[in-house]
PQR file with spaces between the fields and no chain letter, atoms N, CA, C, O and H, PARSE charges and radii, in Angstrom:
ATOM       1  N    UNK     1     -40.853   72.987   40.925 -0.4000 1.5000
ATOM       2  CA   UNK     1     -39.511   72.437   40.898 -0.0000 2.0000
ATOM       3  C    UNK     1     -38.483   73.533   40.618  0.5500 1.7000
ATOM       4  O    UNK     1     -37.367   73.482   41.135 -0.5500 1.4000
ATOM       5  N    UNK     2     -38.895   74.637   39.709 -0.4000 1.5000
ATOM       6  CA   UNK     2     -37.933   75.501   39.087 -0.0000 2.0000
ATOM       7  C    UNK     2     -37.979   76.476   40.045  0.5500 1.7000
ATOM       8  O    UNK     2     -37.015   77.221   39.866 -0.5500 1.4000
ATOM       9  H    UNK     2     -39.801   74.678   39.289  0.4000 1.0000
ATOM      10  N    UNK     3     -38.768   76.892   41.157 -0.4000 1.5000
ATOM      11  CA   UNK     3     -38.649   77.643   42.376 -0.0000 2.0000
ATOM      12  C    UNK     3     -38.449   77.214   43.669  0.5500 1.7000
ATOM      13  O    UNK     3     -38.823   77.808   44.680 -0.5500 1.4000
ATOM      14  H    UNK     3     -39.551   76.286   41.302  0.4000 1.0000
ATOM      15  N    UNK     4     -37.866   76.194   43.617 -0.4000 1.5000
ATOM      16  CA   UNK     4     -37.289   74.923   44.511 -0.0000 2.0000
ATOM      17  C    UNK     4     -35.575   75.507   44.010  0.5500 1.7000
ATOM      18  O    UNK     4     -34.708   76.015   44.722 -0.5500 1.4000
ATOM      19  H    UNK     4     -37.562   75.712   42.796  0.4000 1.0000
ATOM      20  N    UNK     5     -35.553   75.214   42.643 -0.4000 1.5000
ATOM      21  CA   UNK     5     -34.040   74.968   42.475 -0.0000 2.0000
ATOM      22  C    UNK     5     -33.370   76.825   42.466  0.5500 1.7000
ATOM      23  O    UNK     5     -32.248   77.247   42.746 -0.5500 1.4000
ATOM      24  H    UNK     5     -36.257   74.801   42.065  0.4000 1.0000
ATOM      25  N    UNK     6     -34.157   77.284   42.188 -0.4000 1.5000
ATOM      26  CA   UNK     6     -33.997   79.093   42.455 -0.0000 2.0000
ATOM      27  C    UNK     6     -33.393   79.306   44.075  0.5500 1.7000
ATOM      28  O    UNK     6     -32.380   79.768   44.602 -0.5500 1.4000
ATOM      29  H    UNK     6     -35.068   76.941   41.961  0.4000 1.0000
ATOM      30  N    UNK     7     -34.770   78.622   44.530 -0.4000 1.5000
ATOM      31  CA   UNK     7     -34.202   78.936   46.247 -0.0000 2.0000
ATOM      32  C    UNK     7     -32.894   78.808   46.631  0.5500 1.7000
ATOM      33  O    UNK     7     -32.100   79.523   47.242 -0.5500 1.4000
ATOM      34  H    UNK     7     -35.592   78.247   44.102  0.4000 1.0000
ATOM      35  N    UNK     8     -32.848   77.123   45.843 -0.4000 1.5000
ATOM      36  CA   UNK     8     -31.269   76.455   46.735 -0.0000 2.0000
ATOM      37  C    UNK     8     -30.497   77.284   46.461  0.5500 1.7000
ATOM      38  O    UNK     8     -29.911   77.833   47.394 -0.5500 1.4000
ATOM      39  H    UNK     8     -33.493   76.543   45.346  0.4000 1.0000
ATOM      40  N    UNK     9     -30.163   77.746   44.881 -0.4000 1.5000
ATOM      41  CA   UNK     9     -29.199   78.371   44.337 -0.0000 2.0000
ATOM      42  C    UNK     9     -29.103   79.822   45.296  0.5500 1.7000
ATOM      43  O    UNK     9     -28.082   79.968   45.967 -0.5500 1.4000
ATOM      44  H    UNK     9     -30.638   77.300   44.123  0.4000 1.0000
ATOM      45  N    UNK    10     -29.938   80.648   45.337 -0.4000 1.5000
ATOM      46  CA   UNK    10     -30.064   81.897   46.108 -0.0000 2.0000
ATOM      47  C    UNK    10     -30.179   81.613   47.831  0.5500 1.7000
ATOM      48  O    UNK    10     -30.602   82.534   48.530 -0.5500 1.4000
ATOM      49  H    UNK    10     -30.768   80.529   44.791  0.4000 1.0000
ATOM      50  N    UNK    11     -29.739   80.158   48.537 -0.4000 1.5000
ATOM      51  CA   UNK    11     -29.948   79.763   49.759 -0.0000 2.0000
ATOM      52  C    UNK    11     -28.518   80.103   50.448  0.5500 1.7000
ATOM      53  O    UNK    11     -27.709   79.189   50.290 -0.5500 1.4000
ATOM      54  H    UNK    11     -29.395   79.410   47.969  0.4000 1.0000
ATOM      55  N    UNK    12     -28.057   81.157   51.136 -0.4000 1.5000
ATOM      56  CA   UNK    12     -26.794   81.244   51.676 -0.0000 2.0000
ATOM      57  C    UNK    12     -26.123   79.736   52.093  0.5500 1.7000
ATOM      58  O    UNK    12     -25.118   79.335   51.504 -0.5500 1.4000
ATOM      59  H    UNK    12     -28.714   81.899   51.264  0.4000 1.0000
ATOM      60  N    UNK    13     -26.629   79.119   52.924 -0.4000 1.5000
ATOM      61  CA   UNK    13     -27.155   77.790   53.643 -0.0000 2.0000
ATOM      62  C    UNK    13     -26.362   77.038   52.837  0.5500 1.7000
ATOM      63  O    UNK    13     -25.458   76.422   53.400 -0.5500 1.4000
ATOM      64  H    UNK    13     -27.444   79.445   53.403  0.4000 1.0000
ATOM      65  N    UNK    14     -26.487   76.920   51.498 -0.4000 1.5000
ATOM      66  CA   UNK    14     -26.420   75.942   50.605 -0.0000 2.0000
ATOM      67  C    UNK    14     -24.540   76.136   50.308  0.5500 1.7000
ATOM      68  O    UNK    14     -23.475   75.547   50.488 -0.5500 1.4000
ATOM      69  H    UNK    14     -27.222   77.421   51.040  0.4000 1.0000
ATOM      70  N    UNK    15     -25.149   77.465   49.711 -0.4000 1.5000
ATOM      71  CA   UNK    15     -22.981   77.723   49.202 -0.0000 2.0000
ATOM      72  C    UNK    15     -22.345   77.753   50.012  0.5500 1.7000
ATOM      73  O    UNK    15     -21.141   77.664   49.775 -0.5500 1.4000
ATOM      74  H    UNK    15     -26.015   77.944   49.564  0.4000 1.0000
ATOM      75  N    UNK    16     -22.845   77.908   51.545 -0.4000 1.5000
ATOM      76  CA   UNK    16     -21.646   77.611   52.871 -0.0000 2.0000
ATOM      77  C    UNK    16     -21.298   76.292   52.734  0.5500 1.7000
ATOM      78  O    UNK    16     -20.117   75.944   52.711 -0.5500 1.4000
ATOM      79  H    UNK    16     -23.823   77.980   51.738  0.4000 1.0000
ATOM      80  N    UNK    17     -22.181   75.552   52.644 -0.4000 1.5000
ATOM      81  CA   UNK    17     -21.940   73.429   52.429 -0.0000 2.0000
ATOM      82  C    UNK    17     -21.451   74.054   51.445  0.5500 1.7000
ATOM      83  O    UNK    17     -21.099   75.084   52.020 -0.5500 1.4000
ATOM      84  H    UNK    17     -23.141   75.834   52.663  0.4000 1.0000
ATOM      85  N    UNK    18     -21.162   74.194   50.357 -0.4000 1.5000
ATOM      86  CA   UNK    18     -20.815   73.635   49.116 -0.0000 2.0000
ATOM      87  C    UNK    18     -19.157   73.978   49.224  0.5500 1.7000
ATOM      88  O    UNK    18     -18.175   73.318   48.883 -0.5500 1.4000
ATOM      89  H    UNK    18     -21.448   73.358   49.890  0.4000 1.0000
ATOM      90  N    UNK    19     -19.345   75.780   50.075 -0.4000 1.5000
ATOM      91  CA   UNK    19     -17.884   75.972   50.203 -0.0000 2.0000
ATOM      92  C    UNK    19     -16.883   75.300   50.840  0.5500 1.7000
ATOM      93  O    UNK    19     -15.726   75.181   50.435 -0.5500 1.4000
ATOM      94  H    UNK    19     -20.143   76.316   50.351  0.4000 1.0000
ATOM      95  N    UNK    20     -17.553   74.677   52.277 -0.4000 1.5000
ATOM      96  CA   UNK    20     -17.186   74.045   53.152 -0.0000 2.0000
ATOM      97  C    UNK    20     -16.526   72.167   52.358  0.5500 1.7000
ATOM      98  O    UNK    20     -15.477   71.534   52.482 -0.5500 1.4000
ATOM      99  H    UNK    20     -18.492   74.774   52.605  0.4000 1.0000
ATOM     100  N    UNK    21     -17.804   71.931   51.613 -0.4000 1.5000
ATOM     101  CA   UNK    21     -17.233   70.532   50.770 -0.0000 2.0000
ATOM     102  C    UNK    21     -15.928   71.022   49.823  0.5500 1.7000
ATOM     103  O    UNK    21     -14.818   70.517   49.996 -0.5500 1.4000
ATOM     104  H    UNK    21     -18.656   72.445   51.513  0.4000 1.0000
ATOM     105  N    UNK    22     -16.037   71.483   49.369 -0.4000 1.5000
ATOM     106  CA   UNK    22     -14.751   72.226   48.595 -0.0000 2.0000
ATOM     107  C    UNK    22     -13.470   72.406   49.048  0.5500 1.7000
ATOM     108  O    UNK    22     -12.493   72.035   48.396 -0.5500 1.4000
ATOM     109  H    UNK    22     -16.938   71.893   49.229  0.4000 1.0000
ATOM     110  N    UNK    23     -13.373   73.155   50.529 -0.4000 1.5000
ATOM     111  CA   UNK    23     -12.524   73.284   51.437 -0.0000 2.0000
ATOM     112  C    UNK    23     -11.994   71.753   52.003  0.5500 1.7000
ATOM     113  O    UNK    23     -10.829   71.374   51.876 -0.5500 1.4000
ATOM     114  H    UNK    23     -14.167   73.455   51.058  0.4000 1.0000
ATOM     115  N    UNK    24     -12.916   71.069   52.554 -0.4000 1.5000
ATOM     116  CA   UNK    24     -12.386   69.721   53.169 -0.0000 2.0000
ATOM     117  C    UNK    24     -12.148   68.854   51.734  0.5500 1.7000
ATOM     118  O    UNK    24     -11.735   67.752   52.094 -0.5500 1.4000
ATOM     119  H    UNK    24     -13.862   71.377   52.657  0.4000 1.0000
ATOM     120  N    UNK    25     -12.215   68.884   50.618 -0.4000 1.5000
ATOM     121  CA   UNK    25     -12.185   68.100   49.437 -0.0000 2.0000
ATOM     122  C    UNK    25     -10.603   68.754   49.577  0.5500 1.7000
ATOM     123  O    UNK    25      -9.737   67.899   49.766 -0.5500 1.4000
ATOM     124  H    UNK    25     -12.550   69.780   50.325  0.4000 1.0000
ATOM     125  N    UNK    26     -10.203   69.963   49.517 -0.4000 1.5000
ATOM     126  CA   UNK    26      -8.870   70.232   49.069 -0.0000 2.0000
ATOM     127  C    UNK    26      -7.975   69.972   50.243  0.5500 1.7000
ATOM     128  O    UNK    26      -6.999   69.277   49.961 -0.5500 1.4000
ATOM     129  H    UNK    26     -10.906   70.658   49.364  0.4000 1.0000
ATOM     130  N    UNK    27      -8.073   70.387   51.577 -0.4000 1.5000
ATOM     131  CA   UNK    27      -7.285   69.797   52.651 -0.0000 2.0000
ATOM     132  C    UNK    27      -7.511   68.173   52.745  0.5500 1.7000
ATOM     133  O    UNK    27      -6.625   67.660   53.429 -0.5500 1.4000
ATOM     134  H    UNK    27      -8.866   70.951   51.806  0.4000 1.0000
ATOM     135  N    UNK    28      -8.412   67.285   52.265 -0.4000 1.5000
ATOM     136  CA   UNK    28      -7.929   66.067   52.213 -0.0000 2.0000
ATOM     137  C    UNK    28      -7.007   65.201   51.343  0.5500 1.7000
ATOM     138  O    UNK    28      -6.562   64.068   51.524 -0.5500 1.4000
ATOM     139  H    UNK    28      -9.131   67.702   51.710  0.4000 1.0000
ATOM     140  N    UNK    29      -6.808   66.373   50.012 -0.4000 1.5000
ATOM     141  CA   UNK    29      -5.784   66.061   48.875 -0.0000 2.0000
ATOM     142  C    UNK    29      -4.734   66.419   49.474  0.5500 1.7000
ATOM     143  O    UNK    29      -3.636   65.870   49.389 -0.5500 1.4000
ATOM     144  H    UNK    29      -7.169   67.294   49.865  0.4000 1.0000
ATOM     145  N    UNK    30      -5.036   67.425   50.155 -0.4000 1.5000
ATOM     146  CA   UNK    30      -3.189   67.530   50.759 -0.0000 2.0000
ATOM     147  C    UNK    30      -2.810   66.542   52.001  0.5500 1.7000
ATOM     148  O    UNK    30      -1.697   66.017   51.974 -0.5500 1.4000
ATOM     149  H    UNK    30      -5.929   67.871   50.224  0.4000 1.0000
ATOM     150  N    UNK    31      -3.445   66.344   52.784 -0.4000 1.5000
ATOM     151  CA   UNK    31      -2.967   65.158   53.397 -0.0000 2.0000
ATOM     152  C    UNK    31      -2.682   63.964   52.737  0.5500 1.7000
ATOM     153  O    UNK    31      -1.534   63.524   52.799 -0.5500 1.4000
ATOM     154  H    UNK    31      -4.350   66.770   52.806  0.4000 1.0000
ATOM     155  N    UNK    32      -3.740   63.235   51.973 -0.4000 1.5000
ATOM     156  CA   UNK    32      -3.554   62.131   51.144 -0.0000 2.0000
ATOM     157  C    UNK    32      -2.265   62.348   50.513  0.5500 1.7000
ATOM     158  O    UNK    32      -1.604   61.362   50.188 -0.5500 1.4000
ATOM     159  H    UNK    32      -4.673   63.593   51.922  0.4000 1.0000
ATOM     160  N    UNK    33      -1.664   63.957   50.221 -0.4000 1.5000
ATOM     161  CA   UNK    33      -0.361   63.767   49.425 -0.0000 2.0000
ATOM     162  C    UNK    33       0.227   63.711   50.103  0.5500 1.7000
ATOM     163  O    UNK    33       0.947   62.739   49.875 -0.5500 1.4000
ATOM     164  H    UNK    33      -2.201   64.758   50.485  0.4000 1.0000
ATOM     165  N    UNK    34       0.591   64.346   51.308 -0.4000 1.5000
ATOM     166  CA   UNK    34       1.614   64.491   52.091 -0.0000 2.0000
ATOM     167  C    UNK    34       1.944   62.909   52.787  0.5500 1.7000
ATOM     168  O    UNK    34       3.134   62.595   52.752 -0.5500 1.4000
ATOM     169  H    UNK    34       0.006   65.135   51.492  0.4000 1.0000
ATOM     170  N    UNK    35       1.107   62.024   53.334 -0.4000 1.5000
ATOM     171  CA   UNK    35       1.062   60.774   53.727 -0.0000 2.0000
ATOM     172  C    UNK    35       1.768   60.072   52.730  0.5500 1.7000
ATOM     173  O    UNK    35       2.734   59.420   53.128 -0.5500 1.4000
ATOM     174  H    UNK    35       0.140   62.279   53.363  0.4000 1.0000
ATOM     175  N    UNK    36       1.464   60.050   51.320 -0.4000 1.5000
ATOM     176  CA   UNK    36       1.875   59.088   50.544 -0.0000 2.0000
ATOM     177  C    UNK    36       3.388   59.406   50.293  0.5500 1.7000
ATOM     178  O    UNK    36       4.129   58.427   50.197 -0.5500 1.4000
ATOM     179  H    UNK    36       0.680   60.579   50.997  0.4000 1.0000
ATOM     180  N    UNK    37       4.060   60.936   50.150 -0.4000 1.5000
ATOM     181  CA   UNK    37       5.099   61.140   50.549 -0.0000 2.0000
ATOM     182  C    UNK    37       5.822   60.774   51.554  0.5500 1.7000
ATOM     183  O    UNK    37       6.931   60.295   51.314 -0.5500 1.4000
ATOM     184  H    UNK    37       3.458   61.730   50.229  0.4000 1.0000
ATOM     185  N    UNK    38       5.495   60.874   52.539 -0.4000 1.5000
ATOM     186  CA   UNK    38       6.160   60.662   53.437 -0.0000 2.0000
ATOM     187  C    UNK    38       6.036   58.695   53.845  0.5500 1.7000
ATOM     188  O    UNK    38       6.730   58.287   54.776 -0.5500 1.4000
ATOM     189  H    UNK    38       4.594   61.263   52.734  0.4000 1.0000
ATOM     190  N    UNK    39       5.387   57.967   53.287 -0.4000 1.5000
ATOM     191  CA   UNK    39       5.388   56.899   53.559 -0.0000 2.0000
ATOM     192  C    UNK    39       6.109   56.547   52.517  0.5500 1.7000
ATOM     193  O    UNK    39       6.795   55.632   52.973 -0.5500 1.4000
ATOM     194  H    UNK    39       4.823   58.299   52.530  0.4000 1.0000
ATOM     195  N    UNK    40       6.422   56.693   51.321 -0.4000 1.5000
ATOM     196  CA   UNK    40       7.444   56.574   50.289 -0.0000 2.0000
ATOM     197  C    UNK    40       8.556   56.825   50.863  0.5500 1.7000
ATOM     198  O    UNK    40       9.219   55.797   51.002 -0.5500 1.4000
ATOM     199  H    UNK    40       5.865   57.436   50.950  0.4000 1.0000
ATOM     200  N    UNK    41       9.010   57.674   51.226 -0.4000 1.5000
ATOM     201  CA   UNK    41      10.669   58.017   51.972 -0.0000 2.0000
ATOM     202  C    UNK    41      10.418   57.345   52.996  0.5500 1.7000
ATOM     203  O    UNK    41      11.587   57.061   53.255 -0.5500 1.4000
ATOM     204  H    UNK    41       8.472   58.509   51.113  0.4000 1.0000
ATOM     205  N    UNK    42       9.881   56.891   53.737 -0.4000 1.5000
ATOM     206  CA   UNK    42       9.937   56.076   55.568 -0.0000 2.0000
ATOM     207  C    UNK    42      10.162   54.611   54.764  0.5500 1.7000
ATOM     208  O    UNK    42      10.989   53.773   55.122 -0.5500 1.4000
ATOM     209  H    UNK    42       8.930   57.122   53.527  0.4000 1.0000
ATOM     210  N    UNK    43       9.457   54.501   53.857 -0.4000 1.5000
ATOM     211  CA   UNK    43       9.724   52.801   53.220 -0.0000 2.0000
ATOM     212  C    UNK    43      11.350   52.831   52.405  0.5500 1.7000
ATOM     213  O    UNK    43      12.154   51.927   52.633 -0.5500 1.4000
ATOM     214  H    UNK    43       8.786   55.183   53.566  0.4000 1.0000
ATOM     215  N    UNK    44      11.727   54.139   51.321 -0.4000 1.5000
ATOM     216  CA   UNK    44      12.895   53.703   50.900 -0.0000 2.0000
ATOM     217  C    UNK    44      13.890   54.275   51.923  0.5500 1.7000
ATOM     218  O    UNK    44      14.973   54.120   51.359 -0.5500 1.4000
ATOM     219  H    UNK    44      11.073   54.873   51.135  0.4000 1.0000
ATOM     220  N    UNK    45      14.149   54.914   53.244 -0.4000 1.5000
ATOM     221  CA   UNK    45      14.894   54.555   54.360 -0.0000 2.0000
ATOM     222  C    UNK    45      14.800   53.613   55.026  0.5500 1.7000
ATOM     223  O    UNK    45      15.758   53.585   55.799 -0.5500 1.4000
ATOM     224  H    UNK    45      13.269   55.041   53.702  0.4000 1.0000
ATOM     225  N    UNK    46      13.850   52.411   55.226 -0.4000 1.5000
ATOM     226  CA   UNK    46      13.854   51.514   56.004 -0.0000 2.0000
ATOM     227  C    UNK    46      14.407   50.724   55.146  0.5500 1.7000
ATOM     228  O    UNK    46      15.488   50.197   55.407 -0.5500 1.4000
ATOM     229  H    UNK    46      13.072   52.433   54.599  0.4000 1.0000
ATOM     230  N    UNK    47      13.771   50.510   53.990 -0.4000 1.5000
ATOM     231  CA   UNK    47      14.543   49.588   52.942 -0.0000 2.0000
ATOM     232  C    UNK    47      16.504   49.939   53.030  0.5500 1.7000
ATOM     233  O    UNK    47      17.221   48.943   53.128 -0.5500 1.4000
ATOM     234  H    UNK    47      12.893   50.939   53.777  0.4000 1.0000
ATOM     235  N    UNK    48      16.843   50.642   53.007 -0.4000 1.5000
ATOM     236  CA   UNK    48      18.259   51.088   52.747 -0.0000 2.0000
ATOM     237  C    UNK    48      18.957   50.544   54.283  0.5500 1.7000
ATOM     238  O    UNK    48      20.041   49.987   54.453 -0.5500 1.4000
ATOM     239  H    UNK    48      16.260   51.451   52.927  0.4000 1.0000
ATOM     240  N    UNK    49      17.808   50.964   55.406 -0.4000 1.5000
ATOM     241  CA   UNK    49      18.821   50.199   56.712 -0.0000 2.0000
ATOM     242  C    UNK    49      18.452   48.804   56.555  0.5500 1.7000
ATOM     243  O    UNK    49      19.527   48.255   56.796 -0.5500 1.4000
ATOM     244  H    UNK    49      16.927   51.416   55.268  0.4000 1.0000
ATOM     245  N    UNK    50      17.788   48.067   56.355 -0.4000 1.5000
ATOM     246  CA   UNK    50      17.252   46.377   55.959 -0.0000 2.0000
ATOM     247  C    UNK    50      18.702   46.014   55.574  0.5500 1.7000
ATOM     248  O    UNK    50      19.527   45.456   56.297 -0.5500 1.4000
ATOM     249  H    UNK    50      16.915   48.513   56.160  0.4000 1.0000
ATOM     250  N    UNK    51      18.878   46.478   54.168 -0.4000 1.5000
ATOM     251  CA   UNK    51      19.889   46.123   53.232 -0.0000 2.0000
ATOM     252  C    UNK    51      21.258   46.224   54.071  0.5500 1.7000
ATOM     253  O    UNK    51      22.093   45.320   54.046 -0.5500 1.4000
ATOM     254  H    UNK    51      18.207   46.931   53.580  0.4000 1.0000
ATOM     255  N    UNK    52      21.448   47.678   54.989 -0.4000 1.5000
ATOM     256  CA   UNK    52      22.726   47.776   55.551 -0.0000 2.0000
ATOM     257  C    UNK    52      23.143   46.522   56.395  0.5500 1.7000
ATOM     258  O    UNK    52      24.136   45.800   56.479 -0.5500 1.4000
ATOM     259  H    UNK    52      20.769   48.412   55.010  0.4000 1.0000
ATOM     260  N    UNK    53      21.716   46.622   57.069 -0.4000 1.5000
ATOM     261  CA   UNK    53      22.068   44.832   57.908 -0.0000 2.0000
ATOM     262  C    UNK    53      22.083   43.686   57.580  0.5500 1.7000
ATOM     263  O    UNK    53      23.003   42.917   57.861 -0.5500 1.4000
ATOM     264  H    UNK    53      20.909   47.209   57.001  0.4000 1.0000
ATOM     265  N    UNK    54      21.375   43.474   57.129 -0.4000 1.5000
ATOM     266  CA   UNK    54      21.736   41.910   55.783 -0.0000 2.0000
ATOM     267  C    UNK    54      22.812   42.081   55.462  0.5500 1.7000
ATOM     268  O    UNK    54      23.329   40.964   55.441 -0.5500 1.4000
ATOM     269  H    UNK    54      20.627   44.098   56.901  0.4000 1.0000
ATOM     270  N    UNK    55      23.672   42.968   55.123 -0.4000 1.5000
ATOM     271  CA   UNK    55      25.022   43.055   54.736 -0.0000 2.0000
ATOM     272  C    UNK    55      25.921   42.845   55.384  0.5500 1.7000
ATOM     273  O    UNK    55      26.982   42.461   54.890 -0.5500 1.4000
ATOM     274  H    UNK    55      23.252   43.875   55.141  0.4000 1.0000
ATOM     275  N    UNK    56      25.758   43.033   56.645 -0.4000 1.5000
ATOM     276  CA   UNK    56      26.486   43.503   57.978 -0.0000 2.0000
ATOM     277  C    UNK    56      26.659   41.664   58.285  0.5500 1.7000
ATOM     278  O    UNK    56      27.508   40.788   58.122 -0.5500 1.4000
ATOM     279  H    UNK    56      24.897   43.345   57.046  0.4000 1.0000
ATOM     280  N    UNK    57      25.430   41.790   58.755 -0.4000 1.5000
ATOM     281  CA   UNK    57      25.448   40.206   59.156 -0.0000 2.0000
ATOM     282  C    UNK    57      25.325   38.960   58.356  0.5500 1.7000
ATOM     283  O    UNK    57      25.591   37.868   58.858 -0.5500 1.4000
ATOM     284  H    UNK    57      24.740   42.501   58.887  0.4000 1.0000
ATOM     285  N    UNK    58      25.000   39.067   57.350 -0.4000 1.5000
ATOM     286  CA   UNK    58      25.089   38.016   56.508 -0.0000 2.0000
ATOM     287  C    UNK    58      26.319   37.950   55.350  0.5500 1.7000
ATOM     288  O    UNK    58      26.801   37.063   54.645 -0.5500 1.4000
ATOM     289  H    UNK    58      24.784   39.954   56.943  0.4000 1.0000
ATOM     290  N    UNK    59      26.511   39.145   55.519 -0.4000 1.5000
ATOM     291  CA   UNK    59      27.906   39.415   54.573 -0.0000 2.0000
ATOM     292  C    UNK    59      27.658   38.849   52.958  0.5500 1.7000
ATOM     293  O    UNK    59      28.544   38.439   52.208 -0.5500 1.4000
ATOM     294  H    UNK    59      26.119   39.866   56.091  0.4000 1.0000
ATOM     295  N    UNK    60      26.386   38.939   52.694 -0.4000 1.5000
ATOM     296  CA   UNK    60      25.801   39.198   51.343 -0.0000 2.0000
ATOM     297  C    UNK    60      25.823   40.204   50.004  0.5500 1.7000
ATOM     298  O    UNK    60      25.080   39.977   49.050 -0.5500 1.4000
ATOM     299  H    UNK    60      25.666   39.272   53.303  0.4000 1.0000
């Protein structure tokens, strides 16, 4: 078992996945942020034209 877990550790193979999980772990935090940004401002601009027109036409 303990020259099993030697290998992996000393397995190039292995720290390329690990680097590679690492890499797509951090470019998916930045999308996930960037999305939630940008769907926050697309919702409080849509909200703000909603309101302009309800106003417009309902004179509320």
């Amino acid at each position: 078992m303990i020259r099993k877990l030697k290998s992996f550790i000393r397995d190039e193979e292995a720290a390329t996945a690990v680097e590679y999980s690492v890499l797509l772990a951090l470019i998916l935090m930045a999308i996930i942020g960037t999305v939630t940004i940008v769907g926050t401002e697309t919702n409080e601009m849509l909200g703000g034209i909603n309101d302009s027109l309800q106003s417009t036409l309902f004179g509320s």
